[in-house]
C-alpha positions, 0 to 999 in steps of 0.5 A: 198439506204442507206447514205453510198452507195450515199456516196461511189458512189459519191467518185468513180465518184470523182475518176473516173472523176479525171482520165479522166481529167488527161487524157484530160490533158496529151492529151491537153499537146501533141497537144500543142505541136504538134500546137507548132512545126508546128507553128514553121514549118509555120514561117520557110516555110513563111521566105523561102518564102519572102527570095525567092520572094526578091531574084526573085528566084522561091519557091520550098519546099525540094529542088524541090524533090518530095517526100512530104509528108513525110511518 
């Protein structure tokens, strides 16, 4: 194999590895925003929580519907 072929082989597995890590990296920003919103979602449901245990009232989620999950 000559110089120029292991020269250009490894400038295209730069390129290739470049855009995986990109990828990972879009994948890793929508997760942490997904961790984010349900961490926010977490705090909310235990505040409704404690308020409803101070307040001696029983705890339901949607108001006592049953339909969760939501679809």
């Amino acid at each position: 194999m000559s110089i120029m072929q292991k020269l250009w082989d490894g400038i295209c597995t730069h390129f290739r590895i470049s855009d995986r890590v990109d990828r990972l990296n879009e994948t890793v920003k929508a997760q942490q925003c997904k961790l984010e919103a349900m961490n926010d979602r977490l705090i909310r449901l235990e505040t409704a929580l404690e308020f409803s245990l101070a307040a001696g009232k029983p705890f339901t989620l949607n108001n006592g519907r049953r339909d969760w999950p939501p679809d």
